[in-house]
N, C-alpha and C positions, 0 to 999 in steps of 0.2 A: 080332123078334130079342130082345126085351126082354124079353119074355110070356117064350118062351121060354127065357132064361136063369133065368127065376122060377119057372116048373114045375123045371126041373134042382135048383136052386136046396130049392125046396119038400121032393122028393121024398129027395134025395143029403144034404141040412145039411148040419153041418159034415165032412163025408168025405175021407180020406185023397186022393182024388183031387182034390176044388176046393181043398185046400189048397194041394195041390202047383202046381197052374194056377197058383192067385194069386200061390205064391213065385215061379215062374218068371218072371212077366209082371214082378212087382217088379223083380227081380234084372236083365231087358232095359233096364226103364224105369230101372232105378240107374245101369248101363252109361252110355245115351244120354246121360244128362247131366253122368256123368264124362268121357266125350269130348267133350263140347259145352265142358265147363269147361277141359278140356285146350287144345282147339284154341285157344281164346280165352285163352291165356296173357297176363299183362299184361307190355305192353311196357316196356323201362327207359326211364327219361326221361333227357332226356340237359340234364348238369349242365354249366353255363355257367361260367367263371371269373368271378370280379368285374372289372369295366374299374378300372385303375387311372389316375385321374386326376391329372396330373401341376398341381403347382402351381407358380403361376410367381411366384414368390417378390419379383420385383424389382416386377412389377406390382401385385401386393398394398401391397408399401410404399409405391407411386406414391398410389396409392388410398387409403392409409390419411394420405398426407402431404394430399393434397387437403382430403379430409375434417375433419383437423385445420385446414386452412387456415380452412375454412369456419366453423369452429365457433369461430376466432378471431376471427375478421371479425365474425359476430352479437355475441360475446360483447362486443366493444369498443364496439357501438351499445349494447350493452343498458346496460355501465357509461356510455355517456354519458349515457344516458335516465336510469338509476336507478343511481347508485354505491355498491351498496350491499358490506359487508365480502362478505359470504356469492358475489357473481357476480363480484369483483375477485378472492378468491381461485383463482374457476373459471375466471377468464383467465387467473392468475399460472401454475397449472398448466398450462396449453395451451401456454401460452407457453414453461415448462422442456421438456416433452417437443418442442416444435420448436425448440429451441436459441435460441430467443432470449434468451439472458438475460441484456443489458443492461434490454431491458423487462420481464421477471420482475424486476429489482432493485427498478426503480423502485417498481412495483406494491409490494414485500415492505417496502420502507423505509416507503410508506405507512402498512402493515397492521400497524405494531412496536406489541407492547402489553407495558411493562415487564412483567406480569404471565405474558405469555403465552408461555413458553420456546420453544416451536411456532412462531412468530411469528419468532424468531430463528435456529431451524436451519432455515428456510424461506430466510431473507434469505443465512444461510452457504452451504448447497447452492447458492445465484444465485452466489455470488460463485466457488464451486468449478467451477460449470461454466462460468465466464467466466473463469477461469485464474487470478483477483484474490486470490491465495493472502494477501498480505497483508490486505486487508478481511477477506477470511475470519477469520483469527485474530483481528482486532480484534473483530468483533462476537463473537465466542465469549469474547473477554476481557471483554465486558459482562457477559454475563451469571453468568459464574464466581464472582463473590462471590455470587450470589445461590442457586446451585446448585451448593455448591462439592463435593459428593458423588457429582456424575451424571458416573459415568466416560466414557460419550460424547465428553461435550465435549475433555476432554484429548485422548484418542485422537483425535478431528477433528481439533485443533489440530497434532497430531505426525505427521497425514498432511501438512498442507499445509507444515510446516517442512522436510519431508523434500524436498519439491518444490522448496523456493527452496533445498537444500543446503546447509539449517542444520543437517546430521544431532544436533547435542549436543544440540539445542533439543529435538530433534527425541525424542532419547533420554529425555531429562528427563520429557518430556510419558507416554511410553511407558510408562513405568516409574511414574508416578505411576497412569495409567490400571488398569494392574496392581494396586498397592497397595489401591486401591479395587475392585476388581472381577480377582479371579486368574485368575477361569476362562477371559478374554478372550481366547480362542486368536488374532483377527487382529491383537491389539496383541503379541503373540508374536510372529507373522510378521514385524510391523513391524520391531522388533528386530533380529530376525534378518536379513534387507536390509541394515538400517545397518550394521552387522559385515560382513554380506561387501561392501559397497561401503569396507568400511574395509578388507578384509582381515583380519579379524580371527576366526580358524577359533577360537581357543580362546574368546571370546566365545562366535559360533553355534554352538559345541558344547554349553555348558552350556545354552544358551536349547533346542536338540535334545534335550538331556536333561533339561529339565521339564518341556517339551511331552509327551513319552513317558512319563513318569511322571504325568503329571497328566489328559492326554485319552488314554491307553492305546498301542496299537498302532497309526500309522497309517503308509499304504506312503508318504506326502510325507514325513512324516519322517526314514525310513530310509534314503531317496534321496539328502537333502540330508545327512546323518548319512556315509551311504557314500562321497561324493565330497569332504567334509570331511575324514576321517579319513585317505582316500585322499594328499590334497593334498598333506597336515602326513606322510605317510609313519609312520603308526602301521598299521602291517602286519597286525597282530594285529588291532587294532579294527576295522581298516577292512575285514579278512576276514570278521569278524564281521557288520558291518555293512550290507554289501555282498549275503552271503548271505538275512541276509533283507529285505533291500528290494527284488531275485531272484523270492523266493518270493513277495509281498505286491505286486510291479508287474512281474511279468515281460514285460510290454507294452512298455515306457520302455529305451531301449535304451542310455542312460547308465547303467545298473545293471549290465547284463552286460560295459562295458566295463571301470568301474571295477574289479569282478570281476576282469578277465580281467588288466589293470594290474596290480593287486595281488598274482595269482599270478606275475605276472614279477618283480616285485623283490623278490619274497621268494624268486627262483630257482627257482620250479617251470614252465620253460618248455614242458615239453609240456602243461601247463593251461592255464597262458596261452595259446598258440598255438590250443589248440581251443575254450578260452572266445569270445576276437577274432573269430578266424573265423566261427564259428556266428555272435556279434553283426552281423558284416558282411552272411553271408548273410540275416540274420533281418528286420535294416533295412534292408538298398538305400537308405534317404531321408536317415541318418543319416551326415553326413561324418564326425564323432567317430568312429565305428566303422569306416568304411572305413578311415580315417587312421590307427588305433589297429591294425588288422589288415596295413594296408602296411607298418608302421615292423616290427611283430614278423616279418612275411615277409622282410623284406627283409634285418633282422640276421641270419635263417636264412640267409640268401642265394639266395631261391628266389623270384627275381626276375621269374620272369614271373607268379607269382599276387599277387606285390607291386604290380605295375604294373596288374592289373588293377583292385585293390582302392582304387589312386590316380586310377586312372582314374573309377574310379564318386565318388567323392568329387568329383573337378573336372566331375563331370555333375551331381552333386547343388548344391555351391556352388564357382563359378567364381572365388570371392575367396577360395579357400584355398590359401593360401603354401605350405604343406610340403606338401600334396599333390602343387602344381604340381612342385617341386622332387624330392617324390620320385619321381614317374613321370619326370621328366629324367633322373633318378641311375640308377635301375631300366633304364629304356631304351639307357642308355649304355653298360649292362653286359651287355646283350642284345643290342647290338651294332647297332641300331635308331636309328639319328644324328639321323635326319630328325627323327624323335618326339621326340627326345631335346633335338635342338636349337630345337625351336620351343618346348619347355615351358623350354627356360631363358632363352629371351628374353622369354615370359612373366612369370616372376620376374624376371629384373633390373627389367620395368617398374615393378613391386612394391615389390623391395626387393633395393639396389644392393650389399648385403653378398656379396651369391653371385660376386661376381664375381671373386675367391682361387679360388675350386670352378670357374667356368667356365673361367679360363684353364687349370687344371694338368689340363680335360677337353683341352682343345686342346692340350696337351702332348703327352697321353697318344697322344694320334691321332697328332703328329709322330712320337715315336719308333714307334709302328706302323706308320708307311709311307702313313697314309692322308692323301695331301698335298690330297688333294682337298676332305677334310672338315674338316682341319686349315685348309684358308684359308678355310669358309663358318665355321666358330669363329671364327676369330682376329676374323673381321670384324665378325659379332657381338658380341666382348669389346669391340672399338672402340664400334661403336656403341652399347655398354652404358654407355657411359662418360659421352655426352652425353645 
């Protein structure tokens, strides 16, 4: 057969006719192996999720307390064996991070090198986290003449006076901190605490307004800004102010309340009404907002969304007085006794003032005729008494 393709071959060359052969034979043999390639389509693999491994967060600490134990244990053979500065400080540390630090003092008092400032805010942190507020400030009064520049130490000092509720001392230090060092935004903060534990909005007003002029725009600021201006009843600023601490934390749900406060005593109570609400829906967790949304429902007189919004308040915190009191007031006017009268013997437990409000409730029932509810009150009023 091969002879013979080779005489054809010989005789024909290149001829219109063995050409055409040849394409054709190509063209079957291109076929075959387009469908060979077809049929053998590649399959998809199939993509796995990653496993998420949940960590257990209590047992890691367990493990990681262990571990510290251990390395406390060596470390206190090795300073008995060699006491040297350098493995004494590597036990003082082991020791602060597992709270021991009556034995971090001791170690620190050891380690005091007049020269060595580090040496001294080493032995202050022992005494900070041993509550020894007074020590604390003593050793930082050592070393103040010698570094009377390094605004740190002030600022140390005027946390821990603020603690024993020296607030003046406490001020002094603050502000001194400052002088030496402006741009100290936490000795800011500091300030600002001591004023509102004083009460004093026009202090942490100006302290809100260096912080914003000096570290810019930030949404803590506006916050504390909003419910300050709120408080002192500047209408104007506190809309101002309010609006953008809104815009800058509209997550923080004291921002839309104040907000929403603001719009009501400046009299614009359809903003208020829909500010409150929205905050109420927004937070569920926030009793300020619930509380803040029952009082404006409730002046409307639309008592049964009042009562809801008092309600979710005494689900969120069970020690709130006007909630409890207004879902009694709300319920009474719903006509709901039951409800009514178990949240007011809630508050009398609380606080015995309500008890004007609870008998003129038990009035009110006498002259309606409801004798039956009138003497589970009356009895109540009694037993509100003792």
């Amino acid at each position: 057969m091969k002879h013979l393709s080779l005489v054809i071959l010989f005789f024909l060359g290149n001829s219109p006719i063995l050409l055409s052969a040849e394409n054709e034979q190509a063209k079957t043999d291109s076929a075959k192996v387009v469908n060979k390639t077809r049929s053998k389509a590649p399959t998809k693999t199939k993509q796995t999720k990653p496993k998420i491994v949940k960590v257990d967060k209590e047992k890691l600490a367990k493990r990681a307390e262990l571990i510290r134990k251990k390395n406390i244990s060596i470390l206190k053979k090795k300073v008995a064996k060699t006491p040297s500065k350098e493995l004494k400080q590597k036990l003082a540390l082991y020791l602060m991070k597992d709270q021991q630090y009556k034995d971090a003092i001791e170690i620190y008092r050891d380690l005091l090198d007049p020269n060595d400032l580090k040496s001294y805010l080493n032995l202050a942190e022992a005494y900070r986290g041993n509550k020894a507020w007074l020590d604390e400030i003593r050793v930082l009064n050592q070393v103040i003449p010698k570094w009377p520049n390094y605004a740190n130490l002030y600022f140390l000092q005027a946390n821990a006076f603020k603690e024993i509720d020296k607030l003046d001392d406490a001020t002094i230090k603050y502000r001194k901190t400052l002088s030496l060092q402006p741009k100290f935004e936490d000795a800011y903060w500091g300030l600002y605490e001591i004023f509102k534990l004083k009460k004093n909005n026009y202090e942490g007003r100006i302290i809100l307004q260096d912080m914003i002029r000096i570290f810019g725009e930030k949404a803590e600021y506006y916050t504390e800004l909003c419910q300050n201006y709120t408080e002192d009843s500047y209408f104007e600023e506190a809309l101002a102010a309010c609006q953008v601490a809104v815009r800058l934390s509209p997550k923080i749900a004291k921002n839309h309340v104040y907000l929403g406060l603001t719009q009501q005593y400046k009299g614009n109570n359809v903003q208020a009404e829909k500010i409150l609400s929205y905050a109420a829906r927004q937070f569920p967790g926030s009793s300020f907002a619930q509380e803040s949304a029952g009082k404006v429902m409730q002046e409307k007189e639309n008592y049964e969304v009042a009562a809801k919004f008092y309600r979710q308040c005494i689900r969120t915190d069970k020690s709130k007085v006007n909630c409890w009191k207004g879902y009694a007031q709300t319920n009474f006017q719903l006509g709901k006794y039951k409800e009514s009268l178990k949240a007011y013997k809630i508050v009398c437990e609380k606080d015995r003032t309500v008890l004007t409000e609870f008998k003129k409730q038990a009035a009110i029932l006498r002259i309606n005729g409801k004798s039956d509810w009138y003497d589970k009150y009356t009895e109540a009023v009694t037993s509100c008494y003792y």
